[in-house]
KOLDO-791869 format. One record per residue (C-alpha): x, y, z; residue in three letters. Coordinates in pm, whole numbers, plus 32768, in hexadecimal, padded with zeros to 4 digits. Example, Ala and Ser with C-alpha at 12.3 -4.5 7.8 and 13.67 -1.06 7.14 Angstrom:
<pts>
84CE7E3E830Cala85577F9682CAser
</pts>
This chain:
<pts>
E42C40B8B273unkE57F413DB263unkE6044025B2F7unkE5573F39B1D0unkE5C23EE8B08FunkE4823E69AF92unkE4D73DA0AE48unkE3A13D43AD73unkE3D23C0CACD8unkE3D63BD0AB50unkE2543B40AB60unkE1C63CBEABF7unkE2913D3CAAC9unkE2073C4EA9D6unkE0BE3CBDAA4CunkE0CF3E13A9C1unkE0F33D9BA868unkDFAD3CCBA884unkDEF13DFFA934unkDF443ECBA7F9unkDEDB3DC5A6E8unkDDAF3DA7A7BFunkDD7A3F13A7AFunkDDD13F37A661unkDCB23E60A5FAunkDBCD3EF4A6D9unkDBE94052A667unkDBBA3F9DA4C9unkDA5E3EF4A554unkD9D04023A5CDunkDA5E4103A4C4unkD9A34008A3B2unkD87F3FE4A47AunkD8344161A4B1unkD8904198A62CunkD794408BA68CunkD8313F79A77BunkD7D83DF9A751unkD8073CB5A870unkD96A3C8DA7C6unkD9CC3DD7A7EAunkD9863DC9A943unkDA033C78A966unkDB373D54A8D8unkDB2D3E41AA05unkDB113D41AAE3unkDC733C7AAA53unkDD2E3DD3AA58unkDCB53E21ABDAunkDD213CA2AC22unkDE813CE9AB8DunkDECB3E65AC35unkDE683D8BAD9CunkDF863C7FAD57unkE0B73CB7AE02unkE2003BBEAE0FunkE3023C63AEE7unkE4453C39AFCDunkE45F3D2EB0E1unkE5A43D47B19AunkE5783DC5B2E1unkE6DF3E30B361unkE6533E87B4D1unkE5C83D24B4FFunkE6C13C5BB469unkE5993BCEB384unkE5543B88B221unkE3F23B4DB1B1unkE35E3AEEB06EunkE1FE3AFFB033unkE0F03A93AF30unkDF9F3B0AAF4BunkDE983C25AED2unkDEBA3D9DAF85unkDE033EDAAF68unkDE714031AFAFunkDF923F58B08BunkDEC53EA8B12FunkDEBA3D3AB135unkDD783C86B0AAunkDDEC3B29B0C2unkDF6E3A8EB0BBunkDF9D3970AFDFunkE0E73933B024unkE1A539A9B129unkE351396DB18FunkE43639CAB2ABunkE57139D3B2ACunkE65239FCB3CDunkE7883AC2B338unkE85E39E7B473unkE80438A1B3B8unkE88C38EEB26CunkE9CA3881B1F3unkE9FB392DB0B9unkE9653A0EAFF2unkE9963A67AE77unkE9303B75AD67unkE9493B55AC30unkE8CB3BE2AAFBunkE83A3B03A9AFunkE82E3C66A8B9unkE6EC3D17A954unkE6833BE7AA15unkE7303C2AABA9unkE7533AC9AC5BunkE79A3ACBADD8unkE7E33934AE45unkE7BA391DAFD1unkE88C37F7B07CunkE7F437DCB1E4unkE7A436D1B318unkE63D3685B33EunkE5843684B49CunkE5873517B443unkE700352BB438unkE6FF34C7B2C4unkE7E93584B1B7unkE6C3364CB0DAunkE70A3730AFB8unkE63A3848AF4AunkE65D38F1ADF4unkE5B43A4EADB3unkE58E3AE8AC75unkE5283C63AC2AunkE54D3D41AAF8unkE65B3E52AABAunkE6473E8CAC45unkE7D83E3EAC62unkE8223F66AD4BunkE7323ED8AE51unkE76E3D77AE12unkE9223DC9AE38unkE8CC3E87AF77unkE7F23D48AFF5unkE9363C86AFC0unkEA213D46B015unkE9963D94B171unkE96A3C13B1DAunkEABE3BA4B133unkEC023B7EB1F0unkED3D3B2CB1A8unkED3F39BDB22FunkEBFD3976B14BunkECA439E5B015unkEDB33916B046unkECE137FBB091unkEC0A381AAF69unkED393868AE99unkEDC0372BAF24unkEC87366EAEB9unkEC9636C5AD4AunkEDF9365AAD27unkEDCE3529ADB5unkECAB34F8ACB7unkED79353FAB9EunkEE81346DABE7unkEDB83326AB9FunkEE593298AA82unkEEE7312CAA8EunkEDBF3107ABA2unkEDAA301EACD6unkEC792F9CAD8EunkECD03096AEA3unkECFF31BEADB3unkEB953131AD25unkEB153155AE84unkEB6B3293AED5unkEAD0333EAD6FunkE9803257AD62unkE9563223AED8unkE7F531E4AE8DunkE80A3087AE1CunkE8F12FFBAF3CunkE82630F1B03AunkE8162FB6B122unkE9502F38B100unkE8CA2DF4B085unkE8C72E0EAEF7unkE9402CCCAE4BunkE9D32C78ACF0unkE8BD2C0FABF3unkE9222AF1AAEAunkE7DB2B62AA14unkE7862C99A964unkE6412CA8A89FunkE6812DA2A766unkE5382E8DA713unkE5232E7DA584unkE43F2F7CA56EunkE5253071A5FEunkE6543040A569unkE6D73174A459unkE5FA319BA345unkE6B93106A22AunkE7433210A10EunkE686314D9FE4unkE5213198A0A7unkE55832DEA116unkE48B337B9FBCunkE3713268A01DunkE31F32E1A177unkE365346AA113unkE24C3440A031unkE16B33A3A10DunkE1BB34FAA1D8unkE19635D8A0B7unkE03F3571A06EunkDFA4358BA1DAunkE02F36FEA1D4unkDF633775A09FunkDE4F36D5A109unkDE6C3780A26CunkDEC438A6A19FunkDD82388CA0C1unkDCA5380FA1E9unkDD1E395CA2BEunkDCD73A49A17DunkDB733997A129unkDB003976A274unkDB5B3AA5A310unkDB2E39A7A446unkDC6339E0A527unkDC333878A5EBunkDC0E3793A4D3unkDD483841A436unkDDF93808A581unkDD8536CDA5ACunkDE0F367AA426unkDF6C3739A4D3unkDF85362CA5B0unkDF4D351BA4C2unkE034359DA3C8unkE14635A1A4C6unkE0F53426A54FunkE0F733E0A3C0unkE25233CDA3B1unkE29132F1A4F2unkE19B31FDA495unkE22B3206A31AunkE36831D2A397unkE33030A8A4A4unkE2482FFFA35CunkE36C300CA26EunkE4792FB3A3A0unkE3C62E7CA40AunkE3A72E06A2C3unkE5162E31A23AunkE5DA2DD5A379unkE4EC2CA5A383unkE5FE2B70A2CCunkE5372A39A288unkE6B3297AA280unkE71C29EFA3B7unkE5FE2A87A498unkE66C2A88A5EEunkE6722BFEA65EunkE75D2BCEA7ACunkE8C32C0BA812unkE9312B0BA8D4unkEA8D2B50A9A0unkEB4E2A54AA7EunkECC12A92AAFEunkED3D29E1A9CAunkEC772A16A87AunkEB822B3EA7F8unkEA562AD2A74AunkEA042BF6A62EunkE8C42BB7A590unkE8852BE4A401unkE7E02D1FA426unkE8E52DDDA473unkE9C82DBFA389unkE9542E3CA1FEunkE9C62CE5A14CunkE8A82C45A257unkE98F2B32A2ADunkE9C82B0CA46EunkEB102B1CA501unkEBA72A21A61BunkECB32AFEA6A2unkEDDF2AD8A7A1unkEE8D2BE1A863unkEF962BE1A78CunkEEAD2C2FA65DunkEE2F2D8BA6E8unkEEF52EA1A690unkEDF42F7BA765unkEC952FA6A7E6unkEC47311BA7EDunkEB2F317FA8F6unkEADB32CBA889unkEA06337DA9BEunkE98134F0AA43unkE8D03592AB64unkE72035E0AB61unkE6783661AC55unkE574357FACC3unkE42035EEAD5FunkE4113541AEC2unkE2F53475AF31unkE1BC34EDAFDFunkE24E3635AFDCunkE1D93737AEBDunkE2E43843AE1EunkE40C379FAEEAunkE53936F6AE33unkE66A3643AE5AunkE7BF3605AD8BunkE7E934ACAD15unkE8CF3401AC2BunkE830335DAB01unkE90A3256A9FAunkE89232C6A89EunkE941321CA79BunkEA0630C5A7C0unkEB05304FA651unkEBA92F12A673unkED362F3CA58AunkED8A2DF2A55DunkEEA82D39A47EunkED672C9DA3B9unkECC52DC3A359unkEBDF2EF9A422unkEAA82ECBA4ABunkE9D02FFCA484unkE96C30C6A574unkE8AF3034A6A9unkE79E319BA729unkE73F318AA8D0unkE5CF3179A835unkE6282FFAA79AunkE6E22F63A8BAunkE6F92F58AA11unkE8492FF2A9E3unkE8C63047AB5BunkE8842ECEAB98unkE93E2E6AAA6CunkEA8B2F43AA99unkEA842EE8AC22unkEA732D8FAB9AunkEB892DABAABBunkEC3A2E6CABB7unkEC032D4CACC8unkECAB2C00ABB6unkEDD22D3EAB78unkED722D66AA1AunkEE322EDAA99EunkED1E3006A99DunkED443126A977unkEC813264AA23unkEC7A33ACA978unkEB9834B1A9D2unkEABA3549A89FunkEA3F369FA858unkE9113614A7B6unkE7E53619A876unkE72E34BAA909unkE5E53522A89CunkE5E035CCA73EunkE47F35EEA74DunkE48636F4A852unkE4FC37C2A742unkE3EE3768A655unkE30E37E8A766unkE37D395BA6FFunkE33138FFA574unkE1B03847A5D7unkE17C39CBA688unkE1CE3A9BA531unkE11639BCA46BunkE00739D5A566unkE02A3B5DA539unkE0413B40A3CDunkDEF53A84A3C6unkDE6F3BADA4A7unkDED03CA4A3A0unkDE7B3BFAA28CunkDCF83BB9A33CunkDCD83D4BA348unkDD8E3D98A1F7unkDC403E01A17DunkDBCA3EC1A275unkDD153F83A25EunkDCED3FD1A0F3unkDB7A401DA0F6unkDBDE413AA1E3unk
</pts>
């Protein structure tokens, strides 16, 4: 073991904090019941023994050159069952990165599959930054910092972009070389930006799910129909939102939903632009197209827990000499087809890498959990008071 280095990942942490709520409410049952222990209290016992057995971990083994991360259920150290289960020759990789997101350690692995395919790996632990800098430290060298340095100029320096500047930051949509221009790009109404004017309309649609998940959780004292409510609250605002979309992008005088783009003209639609009116458009009537775009780390198919780094376009605004379009989001558009498009008939676009993220609701995901824990807490308020 002294030649290993063990990071658990953020989801063992996370773990902890369920094992205590669970715990928590265990001790309140059986303090309000006497000392006498019911099917959910051992159903209880059960979930908590479940939890200590999970284990998500990277192991770097310096003697054999080898870094393993596994998924699965141990006891006392030993191994029940492995869920999951990664190797990684340290000769294969080609760089390696720490960095730290406030508590939150991220280690990205660039290596060479067995397959011979470029594979990225991202590991995340909790306040472990010690061990994770010594991880990287020991497998970088000089010539991969300079090559990943190199990298992440070259990114930055994308704007007034070119189809081969394109290629080399979204190499996943000319992967075989063979990508064409497209002349026709459908336009999803439902997900373009909610309006200003409707924003109050589909808040309160929101509002009103939460107090009645709120009065559902303290009535029932039922902690799945309360999450079940959670989860319906949340989608309340996405299907709110696509509802009142649809409806106001939808322009009885001008309903075609498409950009159409040739080497000569533009073809706007009425949608985008607030006065509703579409916009025929020639080179010289673009002042810029602004493409604005980020990295996510993708899960990779067929394999569970592993990642790679891809580029995503997230927000597209047309400047034109007859007025701005509003913004175009990745979710409404097949954007990377559209800005290769433009790219290919030499339209100007520019590429600017974002600091927002691609997929806001990831951060949601860390709201749904406190609410979930506020319902929790609010379920056993009585039981706390009656003490």
């Amino acid at each position: 073991m002294a030649n290993s280095i063990i990071l658990k990942s953020l989801l063992e942490t996370i773990k902890w904090l369920f094992i205590w709520l669970t715990v928590a409410g265990l001790v309140l049952d059986v303090l309000s019941q006497g000392f006498i222990f019911d099917t959910s209290d051992g159903l209880d016992v059960l979930l908590i023994i479940v939890l200590l057995m999970f284990q998500h971990r990277l192991k770097f083994d310096e003697h054999n050159n080898r870094i393993d991360i596994k998924l699965g259920a141990y006891f006392f150290k030993k191994e029940i069952f492995t869920y999951s289960h990664h190797s990684i020759d340290t000769n294969s990789i080609n760089t390696i990165s720490f960095r730290a997101d406030k508590a939150v350690n991220i280690i990205d692995i660039n290596y060479t599959s067995a397959e011979g395919k470029l594979s990225t790996y991202t590991f995340r632990c909790f306040k472990q930054d010690k061990q994770a800098q010594l991880v990287a430290s020991k497998l970088s060298t000089v010539e991969r910092v300079y090559a990943a340095k190199r990298e992440e100029a070259e990114a930055e320096k994308t704007n007034s972009a070119t189809v081969n500047k394109f290629t080399k930051i979204f190499p996943q949509h000319t992967i075989l070389g063979n990508a064409e221009a497209k002349n026709n790009i459908p336009i999803l109404r439902c997900a373009l930006p909610l309006p200003d004017s409707k924003k109050s309309l589909v808040h309160f649609v929101v509002v009103c799910f939460a107090l009645l998940t709120l009065f559902i959780a303290y009535s029932s004292q039922n902690w799945k129909s309360s999450f079940a409510f959670l989860v319906i609250t949340y989608l309340s605002y996405y299907f709110a939102r696509v509802i009142v979309c649809n409806k106001y992008y939808f322009i009885k005088a001008a309903p075609l939903s498409s950009i159409i783009v040739n080497g000569d003209e533009l073809y706007l639609p009425a949608l985008l632009f607030t006065d509703k009116t579409p916009r025929t458009l020639t080179k010289q009537d673009i002042i810029s197209i602004e493409a604005k775009w980020n990295y996510n780390y993708d899960s990779i198919d067929d394999s569970i827990g592993r990642t790679t780094k891809r580029s995503h376009l997230i927000s597209l605004v047309f400047n034109t000499t007859k007025g701005q379009s509003i913004s175009l989001t990745h979710w409404s558009v097949d954007s990377e087809a559209l800005v290769y498009s433009l790219l290919k008939y030499q339209y100007p676009v520019s590429l600017d890498r974002a600091s927002q993220m691609v997929y806001p609701f990831k951060r949601h995901v860390g709201l749904f959990v406190f609410l979930f824990i506020l319902i929790i807490l609010v379920m056993n308020l009585e039981k706390v008071i009656s003490i």
